[in-house]
N, C-alpha and C positions, 0 to 999 in steps of 0.2 A: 595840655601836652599833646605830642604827638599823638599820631593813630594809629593801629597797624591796619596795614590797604591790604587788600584783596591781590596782589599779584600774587605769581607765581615764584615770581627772581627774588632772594632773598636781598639784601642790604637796607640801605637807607634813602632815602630819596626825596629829593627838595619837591617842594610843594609847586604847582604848575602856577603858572602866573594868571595862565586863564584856560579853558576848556581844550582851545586848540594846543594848548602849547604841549610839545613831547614832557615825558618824563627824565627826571634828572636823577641821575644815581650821584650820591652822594662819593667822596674817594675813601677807601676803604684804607686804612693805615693799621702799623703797629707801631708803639712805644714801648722801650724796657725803662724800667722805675722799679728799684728795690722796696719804694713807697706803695706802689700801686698795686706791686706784687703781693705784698704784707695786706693790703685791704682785701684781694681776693682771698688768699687764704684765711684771716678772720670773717668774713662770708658764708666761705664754705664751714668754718667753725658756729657759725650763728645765724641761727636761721633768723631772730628778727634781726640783724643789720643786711641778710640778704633781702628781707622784706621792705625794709627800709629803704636801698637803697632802689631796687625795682618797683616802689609803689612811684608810678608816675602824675601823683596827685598830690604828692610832696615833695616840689625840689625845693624849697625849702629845708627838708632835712638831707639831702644827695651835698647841696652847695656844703651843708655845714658837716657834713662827713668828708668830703675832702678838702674841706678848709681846714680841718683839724689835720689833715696831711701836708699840707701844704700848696694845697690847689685850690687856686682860686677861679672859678669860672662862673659868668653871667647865667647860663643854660644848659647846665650839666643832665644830661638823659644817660640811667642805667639799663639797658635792654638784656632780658635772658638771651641764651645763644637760640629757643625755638622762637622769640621775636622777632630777633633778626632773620631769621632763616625765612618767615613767614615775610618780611619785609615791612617798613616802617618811614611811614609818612612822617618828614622832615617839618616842623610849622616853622618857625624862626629860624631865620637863616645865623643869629648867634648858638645855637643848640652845638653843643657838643658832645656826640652820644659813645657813649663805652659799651662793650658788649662783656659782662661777669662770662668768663669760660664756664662750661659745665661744671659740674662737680661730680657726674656720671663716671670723668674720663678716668677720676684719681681714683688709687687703692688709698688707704689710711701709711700714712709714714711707721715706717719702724720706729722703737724706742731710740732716743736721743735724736733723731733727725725731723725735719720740717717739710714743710710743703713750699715753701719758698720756691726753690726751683723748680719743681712743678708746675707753681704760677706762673713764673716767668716763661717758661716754657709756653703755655698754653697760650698765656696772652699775646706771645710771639704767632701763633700759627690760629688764632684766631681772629677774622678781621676785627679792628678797633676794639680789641681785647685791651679791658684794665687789669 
């Protein structure tokens, strides 16, 4: 799996081709998915599926946690938001990397309501937020 590099610039960043070549930042997106949304918030509810999904030594278990949503992807990478921030060496150019929003940002929801739109929230204003 990826590595995180030593820069300074947070995001993601394809792997140089050779020594000379510049560095490539990856494009930084957002997706809204009521599915996506629903995995961060059970996340922030569980800490081993947040472990799960950020152990980048098992995509293995990443592919089959969003396969059970309905995503199917080759190289699915889950990065903390200090991963990203710290920055993150791209290896395969199929890798498709999500950044879990913090769970710092959120208070706990009142009785009868969810974090749902909190995540969607978050995942909005966080680059490559799931």
């Amino acid at each position: 799996m990826g590595q995180r590099n030593q820069k300074p610039e947070r995001g993601i960043w394809k792997n140089k081709a050779n020594i000379n070549d510049q560095d490539v930042k990856v494009l930084d997106f957002s997706y809204t998915s009521d599915v996506l949304a629903q995995l961060v918030v059970d996340a922030w509810a569980s800490n081993p599926l947040k472990m799960k999904l950020l152990n980048h030594n098992n995509q293995t278990a990443v592919q089959q946690e969003l396969a059970n949503r309905g995503v199917f992807l080759n190289h699915p990478v889950v990065l903390s938001e200090a991963e990203y921030n710290t920055g993150w060496q791209q290896e395969d150019d199929d890798e498709v990397v999500f950044v879990l929003p913090d769970e710092a940002r959120i208070i706990p929801a009142t009785a009868g309501k969810t974090l749902l739109e909190t995540a969607k929230l978050l995942m909005a204003v966080t680059p490559n937020g799931i």
